[in-house]
Chimera marker file (.cmm) of the C-alpha trace (Angstrom):
<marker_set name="trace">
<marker id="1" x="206.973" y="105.453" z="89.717" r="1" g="1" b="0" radius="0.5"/>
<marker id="2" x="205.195" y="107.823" z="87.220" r="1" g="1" b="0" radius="0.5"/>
<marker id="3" x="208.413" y="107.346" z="84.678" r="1" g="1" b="0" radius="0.5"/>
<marker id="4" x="208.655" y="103.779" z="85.178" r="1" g="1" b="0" radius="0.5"/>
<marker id="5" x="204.307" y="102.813" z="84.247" r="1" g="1" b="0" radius="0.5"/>
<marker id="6" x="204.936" y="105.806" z="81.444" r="1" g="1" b="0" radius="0.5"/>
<marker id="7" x="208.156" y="103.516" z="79.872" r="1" g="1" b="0" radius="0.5"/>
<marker id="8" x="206.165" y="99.786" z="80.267" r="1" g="1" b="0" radius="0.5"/>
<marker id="9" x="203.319" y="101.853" z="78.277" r="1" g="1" b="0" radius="0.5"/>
<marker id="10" x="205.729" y="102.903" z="76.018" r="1" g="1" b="0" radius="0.5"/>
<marker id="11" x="207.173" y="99.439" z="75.504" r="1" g="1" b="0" radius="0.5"/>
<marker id="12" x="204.011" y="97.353" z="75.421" r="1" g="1" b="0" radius="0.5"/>
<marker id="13" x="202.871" y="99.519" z="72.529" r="1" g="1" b="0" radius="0.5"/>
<marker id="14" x="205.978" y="99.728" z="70.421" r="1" g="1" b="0" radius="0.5"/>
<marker id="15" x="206.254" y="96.157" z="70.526" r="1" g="1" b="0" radius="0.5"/>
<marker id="16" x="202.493" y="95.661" z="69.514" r="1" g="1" b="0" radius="0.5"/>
<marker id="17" x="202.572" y="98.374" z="66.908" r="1" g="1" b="0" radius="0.5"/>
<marker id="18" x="206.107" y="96.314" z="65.503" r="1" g="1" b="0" radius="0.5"/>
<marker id="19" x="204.062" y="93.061" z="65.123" r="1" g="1" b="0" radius="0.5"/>
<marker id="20" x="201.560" y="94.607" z="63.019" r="1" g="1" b="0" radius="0.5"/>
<marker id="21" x="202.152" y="93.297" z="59.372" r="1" g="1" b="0" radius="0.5"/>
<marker id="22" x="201.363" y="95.215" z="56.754" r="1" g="1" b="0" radius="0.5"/>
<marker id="23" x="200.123" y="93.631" z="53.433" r="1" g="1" b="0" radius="0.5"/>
<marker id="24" x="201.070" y="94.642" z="50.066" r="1" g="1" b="0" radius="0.5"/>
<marker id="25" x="198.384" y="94.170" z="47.349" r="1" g="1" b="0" radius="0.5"/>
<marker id="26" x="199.360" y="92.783" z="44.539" r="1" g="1" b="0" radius="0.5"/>
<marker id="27" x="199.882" y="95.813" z="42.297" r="1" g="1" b="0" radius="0.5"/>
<marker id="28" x="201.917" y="97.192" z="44.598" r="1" g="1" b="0" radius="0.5"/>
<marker id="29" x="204.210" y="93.682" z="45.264" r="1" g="1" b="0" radius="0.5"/>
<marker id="30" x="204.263" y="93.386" z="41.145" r="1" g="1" b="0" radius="0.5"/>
<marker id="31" x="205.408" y="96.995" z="41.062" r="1" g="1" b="0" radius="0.5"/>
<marker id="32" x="207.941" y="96.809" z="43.652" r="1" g="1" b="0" radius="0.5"/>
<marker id="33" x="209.366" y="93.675" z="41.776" r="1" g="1" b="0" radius="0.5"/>
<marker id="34" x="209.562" y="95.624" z="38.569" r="1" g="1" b="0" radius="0.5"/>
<marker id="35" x="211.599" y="98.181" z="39.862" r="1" g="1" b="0" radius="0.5"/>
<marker id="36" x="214.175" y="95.646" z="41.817" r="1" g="1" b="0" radius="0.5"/>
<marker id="37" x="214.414" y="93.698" z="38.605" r="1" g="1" b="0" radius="0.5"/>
<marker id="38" x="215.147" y="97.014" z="36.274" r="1" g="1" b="0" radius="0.5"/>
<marker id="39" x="217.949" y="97.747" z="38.690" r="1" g="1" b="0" radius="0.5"/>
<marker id="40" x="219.389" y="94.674" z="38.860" r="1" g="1" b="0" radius="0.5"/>
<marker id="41" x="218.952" y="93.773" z="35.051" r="1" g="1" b="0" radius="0.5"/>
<marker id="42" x="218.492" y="97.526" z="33.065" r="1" g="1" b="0" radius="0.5"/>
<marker id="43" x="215.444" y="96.913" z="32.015" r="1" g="1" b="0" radius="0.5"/>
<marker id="44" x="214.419" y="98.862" z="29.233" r="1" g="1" b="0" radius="0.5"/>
<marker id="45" x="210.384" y="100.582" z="29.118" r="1" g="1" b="0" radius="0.5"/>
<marker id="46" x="209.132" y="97.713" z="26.931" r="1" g="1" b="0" radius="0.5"/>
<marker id="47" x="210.552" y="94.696" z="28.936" r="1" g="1" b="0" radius="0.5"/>
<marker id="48" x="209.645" y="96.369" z="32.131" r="1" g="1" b="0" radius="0.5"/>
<marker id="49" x="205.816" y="96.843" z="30.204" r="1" g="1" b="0" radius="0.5"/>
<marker id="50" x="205.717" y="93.183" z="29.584" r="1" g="1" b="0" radius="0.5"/>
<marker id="51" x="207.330" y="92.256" z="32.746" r="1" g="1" b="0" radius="0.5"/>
<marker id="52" x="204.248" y="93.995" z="34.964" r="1" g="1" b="0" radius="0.5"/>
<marker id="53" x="201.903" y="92.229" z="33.285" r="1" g="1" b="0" radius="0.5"/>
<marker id="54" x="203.459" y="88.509" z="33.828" r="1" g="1" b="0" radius="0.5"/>
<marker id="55" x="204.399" y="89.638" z="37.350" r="1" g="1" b="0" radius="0.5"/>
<marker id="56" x="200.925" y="91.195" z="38.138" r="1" g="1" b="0" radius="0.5"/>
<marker id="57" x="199.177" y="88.048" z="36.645" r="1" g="1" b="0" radius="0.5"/>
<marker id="58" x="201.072" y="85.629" z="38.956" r="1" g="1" b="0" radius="0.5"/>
<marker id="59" x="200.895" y="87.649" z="42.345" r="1" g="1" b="0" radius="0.5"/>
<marker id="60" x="196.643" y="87.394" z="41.703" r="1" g="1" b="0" radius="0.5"/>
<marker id="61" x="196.817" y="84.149" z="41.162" r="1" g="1" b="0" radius="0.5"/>
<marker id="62" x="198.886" y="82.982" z="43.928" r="1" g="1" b="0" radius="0.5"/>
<marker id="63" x="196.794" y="85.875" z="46.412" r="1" g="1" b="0" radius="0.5"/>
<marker id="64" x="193.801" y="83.525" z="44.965" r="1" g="1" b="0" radius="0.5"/>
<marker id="65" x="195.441" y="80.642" z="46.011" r="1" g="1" b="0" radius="0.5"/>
<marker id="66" x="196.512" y="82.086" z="49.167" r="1" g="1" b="0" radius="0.5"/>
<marker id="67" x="193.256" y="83.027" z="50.069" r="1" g="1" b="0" radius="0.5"/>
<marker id="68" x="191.417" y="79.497" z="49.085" r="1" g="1" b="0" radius="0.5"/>
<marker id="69" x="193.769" y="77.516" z="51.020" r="1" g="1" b="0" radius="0.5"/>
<marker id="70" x="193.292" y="79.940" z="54.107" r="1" g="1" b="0" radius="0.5"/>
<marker id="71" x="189.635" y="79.461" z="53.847" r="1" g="1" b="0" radius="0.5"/>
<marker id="72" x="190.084" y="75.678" z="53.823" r="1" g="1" b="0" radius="0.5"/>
<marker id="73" x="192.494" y="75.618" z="56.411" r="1" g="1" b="0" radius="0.5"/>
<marker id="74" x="190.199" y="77.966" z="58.857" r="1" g="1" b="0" radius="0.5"/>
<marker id="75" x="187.180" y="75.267" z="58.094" r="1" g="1" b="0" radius="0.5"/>
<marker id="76" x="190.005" y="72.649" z="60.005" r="1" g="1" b="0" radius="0.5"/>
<marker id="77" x="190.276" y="71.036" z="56.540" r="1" g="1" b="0" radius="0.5"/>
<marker id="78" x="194.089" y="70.136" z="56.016" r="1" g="1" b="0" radius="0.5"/>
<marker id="79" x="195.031" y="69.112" z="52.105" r="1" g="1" b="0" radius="0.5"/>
<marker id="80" x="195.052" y="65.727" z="51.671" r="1" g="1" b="0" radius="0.5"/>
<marker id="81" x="198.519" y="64.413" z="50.796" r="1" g="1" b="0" radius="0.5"/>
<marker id="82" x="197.117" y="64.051" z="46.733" r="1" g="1" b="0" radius="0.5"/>
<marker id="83" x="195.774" y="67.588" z="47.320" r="1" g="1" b="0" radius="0.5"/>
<marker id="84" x="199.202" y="68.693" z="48.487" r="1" g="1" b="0" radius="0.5"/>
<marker id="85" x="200.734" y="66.539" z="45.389" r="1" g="1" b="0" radius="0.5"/>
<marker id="86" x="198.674" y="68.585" z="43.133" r="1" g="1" b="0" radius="0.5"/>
<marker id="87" x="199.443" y="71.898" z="44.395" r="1" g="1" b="0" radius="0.5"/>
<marker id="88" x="203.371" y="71.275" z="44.689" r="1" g="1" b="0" radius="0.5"/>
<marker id="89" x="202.875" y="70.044" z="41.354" r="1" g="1" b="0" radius="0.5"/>
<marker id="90" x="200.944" y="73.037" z="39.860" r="1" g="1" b="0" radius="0.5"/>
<marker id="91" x="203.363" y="75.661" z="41.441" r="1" g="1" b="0" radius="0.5"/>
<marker id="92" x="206.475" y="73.874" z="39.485" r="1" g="1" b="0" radius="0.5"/>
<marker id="93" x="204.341" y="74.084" z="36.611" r="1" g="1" b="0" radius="0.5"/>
<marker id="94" x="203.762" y="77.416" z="36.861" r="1" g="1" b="0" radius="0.5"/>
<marker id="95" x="207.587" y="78.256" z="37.903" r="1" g="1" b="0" radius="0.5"/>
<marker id="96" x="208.474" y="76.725" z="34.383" r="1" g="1" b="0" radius="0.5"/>
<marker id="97" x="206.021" y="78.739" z="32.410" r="1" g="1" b="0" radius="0.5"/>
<marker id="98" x="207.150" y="81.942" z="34.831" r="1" g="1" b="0" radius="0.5"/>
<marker id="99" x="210.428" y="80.999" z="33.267" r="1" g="1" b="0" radius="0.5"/>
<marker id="100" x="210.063" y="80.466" z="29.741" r="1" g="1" b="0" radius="0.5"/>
<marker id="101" x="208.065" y="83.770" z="29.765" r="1" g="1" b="0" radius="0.5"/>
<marker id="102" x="211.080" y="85.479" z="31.306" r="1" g="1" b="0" radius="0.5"/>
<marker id="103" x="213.306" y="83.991" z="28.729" r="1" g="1" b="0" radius="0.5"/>
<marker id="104" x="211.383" y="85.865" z="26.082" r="1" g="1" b="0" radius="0.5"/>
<marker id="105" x="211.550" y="88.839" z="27.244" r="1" g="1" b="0" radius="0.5"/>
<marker id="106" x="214.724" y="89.228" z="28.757" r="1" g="1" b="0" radius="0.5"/>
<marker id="107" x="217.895" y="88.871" z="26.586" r="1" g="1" b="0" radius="0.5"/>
<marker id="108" x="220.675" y="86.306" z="27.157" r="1" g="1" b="0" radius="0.5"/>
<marker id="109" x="222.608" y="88.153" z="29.404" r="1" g="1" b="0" radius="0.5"/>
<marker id="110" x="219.495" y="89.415" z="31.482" r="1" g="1" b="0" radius="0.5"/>
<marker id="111" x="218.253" y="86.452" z="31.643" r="1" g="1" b="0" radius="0.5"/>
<marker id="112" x="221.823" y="84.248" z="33.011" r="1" g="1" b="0" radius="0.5"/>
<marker id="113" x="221.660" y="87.583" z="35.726" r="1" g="1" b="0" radius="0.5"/>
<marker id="114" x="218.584" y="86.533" z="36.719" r="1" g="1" b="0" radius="0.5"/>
<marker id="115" x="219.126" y="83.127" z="37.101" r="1" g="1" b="0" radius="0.5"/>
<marker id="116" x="222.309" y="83.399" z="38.891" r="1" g="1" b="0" radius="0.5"/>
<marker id="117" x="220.217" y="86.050" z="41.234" r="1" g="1" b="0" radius="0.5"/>
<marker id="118" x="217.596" y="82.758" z="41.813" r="1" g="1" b="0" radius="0.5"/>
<marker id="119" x="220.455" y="80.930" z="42.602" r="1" g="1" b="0" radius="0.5"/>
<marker id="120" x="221.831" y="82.860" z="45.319" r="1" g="1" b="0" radius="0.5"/>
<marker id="121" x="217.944" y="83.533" z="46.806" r="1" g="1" b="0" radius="0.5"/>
<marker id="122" x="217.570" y="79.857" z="47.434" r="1" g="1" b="0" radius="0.5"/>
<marker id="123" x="221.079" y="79.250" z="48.582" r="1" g="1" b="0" radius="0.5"/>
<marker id="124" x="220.679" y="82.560" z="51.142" r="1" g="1" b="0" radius="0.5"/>
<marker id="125" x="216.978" y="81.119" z="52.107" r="1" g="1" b="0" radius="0.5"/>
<marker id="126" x="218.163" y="77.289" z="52.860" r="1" g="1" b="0" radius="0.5"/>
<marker id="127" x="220.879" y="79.022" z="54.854" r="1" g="1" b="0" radius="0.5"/>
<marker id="128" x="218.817" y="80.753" z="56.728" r="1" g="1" b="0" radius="0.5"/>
<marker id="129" x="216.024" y="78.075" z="57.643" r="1" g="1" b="0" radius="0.5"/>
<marker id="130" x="219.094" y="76.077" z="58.464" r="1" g="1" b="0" radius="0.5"/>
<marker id="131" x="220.505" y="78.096" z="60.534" r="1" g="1" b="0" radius="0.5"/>
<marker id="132" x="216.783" y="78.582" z="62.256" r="1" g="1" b="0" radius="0.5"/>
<marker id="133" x="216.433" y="75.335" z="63.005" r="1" g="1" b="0" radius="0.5"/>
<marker id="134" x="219.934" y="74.868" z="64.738" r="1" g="1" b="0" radius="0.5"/>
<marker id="135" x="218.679" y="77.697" z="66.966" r="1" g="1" b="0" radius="0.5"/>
<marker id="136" x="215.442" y="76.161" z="67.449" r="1" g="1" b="0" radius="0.5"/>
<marker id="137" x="217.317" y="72.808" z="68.360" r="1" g="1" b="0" radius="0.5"/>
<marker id="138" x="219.876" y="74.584" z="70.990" r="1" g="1" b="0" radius="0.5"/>
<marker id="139" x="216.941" y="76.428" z="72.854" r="1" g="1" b="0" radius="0.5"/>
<marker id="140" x="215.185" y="73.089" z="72.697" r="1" g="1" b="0" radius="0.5"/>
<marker id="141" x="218.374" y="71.659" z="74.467" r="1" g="1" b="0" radius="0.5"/>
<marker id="142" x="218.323" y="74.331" z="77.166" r="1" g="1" b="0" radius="0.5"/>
<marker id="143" x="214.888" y="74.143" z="77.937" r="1" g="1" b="0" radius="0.5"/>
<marker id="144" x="215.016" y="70.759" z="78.625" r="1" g="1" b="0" radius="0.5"/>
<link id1="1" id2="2" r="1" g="1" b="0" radius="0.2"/>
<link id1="2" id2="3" r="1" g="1" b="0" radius="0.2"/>
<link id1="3" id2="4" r="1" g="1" b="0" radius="0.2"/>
<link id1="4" id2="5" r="1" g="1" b="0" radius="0.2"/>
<link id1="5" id2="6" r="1" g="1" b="0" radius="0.2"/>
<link id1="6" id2="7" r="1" g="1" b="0" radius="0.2"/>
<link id1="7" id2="8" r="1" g="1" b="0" radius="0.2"/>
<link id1="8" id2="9" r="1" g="1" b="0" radius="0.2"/>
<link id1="9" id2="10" r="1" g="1" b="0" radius="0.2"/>
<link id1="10" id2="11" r="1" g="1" b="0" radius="0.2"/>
<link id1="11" id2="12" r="1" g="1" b="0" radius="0.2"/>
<link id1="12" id2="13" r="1" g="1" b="0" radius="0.2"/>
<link id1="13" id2="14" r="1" g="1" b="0" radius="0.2"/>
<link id1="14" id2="15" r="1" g="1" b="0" radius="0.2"/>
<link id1="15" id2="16" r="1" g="1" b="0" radius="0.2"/>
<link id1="16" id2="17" r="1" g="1" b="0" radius="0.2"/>
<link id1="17" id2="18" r="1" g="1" b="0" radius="0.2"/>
<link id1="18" id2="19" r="1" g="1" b="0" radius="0.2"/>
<link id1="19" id2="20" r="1" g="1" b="0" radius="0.2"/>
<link id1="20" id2="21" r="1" g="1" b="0" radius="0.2"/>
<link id1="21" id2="22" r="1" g="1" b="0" radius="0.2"/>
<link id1="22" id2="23" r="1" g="1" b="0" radius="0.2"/>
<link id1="23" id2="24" r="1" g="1" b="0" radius="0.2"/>
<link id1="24" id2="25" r="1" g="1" b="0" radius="0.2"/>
<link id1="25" id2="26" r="1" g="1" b="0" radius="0.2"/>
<link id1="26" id2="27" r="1" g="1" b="0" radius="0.2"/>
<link id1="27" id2="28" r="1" g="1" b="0" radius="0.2"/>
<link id1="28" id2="29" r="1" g="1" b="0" radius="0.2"/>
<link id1="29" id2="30" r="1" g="1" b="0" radius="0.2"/>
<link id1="30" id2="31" r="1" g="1" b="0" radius="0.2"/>
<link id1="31" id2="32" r="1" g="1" b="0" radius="0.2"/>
<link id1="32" id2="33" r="1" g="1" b="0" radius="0.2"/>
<link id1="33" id2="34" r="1" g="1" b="0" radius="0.2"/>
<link id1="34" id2="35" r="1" g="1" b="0" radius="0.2"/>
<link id1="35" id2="36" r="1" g="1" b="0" radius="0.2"/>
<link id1="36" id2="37" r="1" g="1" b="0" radius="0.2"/>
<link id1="37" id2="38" r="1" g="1" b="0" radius="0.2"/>
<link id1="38" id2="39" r="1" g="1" b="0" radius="0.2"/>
<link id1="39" id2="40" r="1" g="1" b="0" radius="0.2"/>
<link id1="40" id2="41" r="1" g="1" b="0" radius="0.2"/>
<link id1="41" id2="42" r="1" g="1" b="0" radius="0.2"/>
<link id1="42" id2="43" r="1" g="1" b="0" radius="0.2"/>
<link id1="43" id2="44" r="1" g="1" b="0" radius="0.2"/>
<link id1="44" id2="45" r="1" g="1" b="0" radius="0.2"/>
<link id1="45" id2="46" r="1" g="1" b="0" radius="0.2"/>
<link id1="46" id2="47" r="1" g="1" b="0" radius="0.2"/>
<link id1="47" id2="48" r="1" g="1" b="0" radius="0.2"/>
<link id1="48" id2="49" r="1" g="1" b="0" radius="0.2"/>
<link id1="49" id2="50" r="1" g="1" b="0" radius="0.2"/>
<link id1="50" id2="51" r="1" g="1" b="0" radius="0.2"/>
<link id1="51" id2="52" r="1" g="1" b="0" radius="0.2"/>
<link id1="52" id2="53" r="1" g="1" b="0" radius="0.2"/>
<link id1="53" id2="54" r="1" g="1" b="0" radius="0.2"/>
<link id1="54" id2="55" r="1" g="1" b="0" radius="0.2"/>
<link id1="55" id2="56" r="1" g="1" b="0" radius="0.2"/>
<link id1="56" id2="57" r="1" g="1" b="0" radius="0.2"/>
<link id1="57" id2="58" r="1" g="1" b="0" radius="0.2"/>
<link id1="58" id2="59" r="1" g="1" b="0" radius="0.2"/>
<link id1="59" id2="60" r="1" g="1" b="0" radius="0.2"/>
<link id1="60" id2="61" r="1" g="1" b="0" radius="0.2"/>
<link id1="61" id2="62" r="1" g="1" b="0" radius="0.2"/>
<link id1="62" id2="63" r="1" g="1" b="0" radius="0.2"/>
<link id1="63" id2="64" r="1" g="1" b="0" radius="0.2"/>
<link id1="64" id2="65" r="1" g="1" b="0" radius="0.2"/>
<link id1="65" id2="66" r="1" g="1" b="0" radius="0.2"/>
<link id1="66" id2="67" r="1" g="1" b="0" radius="0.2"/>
<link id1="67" id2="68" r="1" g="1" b="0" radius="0.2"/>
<link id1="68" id2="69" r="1" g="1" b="0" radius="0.2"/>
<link id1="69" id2="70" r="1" g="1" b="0" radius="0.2"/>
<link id1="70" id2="71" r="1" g="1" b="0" radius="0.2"/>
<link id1="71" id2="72" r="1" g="1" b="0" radius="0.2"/>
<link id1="72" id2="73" r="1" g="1" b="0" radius="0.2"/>
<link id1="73" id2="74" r="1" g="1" b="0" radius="0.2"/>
<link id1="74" id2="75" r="1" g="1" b="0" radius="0.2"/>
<link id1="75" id2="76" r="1" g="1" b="0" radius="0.2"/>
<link id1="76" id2="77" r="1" g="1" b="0" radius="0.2"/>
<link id1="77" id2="78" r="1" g="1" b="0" radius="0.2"/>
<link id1="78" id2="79" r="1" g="1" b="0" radius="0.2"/>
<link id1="79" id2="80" r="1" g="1" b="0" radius="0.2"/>
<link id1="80" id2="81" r="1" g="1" b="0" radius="0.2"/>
<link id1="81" id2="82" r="1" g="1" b="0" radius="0.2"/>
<link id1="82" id2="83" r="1" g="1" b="0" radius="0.2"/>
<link id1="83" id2="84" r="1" g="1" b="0" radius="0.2"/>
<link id1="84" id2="85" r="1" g="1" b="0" radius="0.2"/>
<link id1="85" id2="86" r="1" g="1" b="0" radius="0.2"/>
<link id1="86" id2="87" r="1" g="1" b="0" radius="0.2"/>
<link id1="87" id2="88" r="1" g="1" b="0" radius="0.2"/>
<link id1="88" id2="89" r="1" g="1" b="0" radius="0.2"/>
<link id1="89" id2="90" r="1" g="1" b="0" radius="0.2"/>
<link id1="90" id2="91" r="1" g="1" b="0" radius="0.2"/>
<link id1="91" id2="92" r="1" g="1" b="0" radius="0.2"/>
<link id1="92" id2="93" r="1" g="1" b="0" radius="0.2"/>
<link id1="93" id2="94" r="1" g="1" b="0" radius="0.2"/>
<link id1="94" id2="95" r="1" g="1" b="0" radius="0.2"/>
<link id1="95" id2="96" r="1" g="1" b="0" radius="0.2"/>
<link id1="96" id2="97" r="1" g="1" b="0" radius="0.2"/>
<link id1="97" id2="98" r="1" g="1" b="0" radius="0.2"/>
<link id1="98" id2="99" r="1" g="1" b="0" radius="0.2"/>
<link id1="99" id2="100" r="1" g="1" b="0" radius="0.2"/>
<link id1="100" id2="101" r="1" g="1" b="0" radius="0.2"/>
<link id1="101" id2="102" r="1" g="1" b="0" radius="0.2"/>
<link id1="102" id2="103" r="1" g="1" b="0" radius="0.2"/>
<link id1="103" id2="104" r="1" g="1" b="0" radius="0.2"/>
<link id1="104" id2="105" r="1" g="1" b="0" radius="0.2"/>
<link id1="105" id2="106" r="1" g="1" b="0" radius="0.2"/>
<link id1="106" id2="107" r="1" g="1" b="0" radius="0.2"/>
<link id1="107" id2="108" r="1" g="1" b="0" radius="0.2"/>
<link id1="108" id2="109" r="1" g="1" b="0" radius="0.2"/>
<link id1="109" id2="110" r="1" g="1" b="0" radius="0.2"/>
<link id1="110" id2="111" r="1" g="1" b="0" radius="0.2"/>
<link id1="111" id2="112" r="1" g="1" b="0" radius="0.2"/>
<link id1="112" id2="113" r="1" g="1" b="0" radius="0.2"/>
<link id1="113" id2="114" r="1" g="1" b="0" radius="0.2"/>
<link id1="114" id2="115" r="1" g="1" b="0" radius="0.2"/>
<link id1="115" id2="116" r="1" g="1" b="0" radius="0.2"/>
<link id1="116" id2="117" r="1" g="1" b="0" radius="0.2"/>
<link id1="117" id2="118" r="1" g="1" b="0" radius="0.2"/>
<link id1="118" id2="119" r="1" g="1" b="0" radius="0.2"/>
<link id1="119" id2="120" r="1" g="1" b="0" radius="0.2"/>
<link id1="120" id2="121" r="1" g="1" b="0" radius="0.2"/>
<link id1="121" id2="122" r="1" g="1" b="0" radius="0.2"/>
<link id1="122" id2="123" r="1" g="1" b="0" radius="0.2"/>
<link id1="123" id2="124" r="1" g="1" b="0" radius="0.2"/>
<link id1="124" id2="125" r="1" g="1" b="0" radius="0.2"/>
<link id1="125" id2="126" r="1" g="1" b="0" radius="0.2"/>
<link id1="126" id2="127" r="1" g="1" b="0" radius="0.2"/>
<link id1="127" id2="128" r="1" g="1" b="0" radius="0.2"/>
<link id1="128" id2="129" r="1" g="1" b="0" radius="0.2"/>
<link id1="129" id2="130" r="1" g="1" b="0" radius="0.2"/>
<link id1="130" id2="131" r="1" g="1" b="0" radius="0.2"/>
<link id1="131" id2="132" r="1" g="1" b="0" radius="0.2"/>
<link id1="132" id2="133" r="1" g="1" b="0" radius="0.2"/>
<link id1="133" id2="134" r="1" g="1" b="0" radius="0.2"/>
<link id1="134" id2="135" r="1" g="1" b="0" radius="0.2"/>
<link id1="135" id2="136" r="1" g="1" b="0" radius="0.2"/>
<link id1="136" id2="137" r="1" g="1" b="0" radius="0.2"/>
<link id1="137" id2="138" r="1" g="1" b="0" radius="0.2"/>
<link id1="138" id2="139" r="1" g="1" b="0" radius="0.2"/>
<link id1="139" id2="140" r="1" g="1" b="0" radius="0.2"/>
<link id1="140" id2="141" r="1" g="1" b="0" radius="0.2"/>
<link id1="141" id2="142" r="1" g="1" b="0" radius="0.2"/>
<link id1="142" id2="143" r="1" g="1" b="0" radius="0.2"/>
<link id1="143" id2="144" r="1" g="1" b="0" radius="0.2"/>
</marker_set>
């Protein structure tokens, strides 16, 4: 009996500890990018210098945005659908600067590596949340 209460202890707080999240701030998210993007490209010290500062910029604006939009949605205020216009809008606006910033500091080759690397990220992701919502559908099924 003793073993059996001592493994549900052990279980209930492994599986609490696991759903603990823990959040990167965003020097540490803009410095873990750096380093995935010098392996995959070869960065050299000056691109990787002008890279952390582009990167670091963007992760405290969108932590900014982040935070506004939880604040609003804790309140019970949901975006209205020009509110959500805007913001869709303004994050593709800010994907095409994030871009043409890239393109000057990267070279040519770099820069076709990284593209082709965005590529395969969306293609992997829609995969994915296709592949989540067939499972959601078939449990859906069986439930029912």
């Amino acid at each position: 009996m003793k073993k059996l209460i001592v493994t549900i202890v052990l279980v209930i707080s492994s599986l609490s500890f696991a759903q603990e999240k823990s959040k990167l701030s965003p020097e540490q998210q803009t410095e873990l990018q750096v380093k995935k993007m010098t392996l995959d490209l070869d960065l050299d010290a000056n691109q990787q210098k002008e890279l952390r500062t582009i990167l670091l910029e963007n992760a405290k604006k969108r932590e900014a945005k982040k935070m506004a939009l939880k604040e609003k949605m804790s309140k019970g205020q949901k975006p209205t659908t020009d509110e959500q216009f805007e913001m869709k809008s303004k994050m593709l606006d800010d994907k095409i600067e994030h871009k043409a910033q890239l393109k000057k500091i990267l070279k040519p080759e770099q820069f076709q590596k990284w593209e082709q690397n965005q590529e395969n990220r969306t293609k992997n992701l829609n995969q994915k949340r296709k592949n989540s919502k067939e499972k959601r559908k078939a449990t859906q099924k069986i439930q029912e």
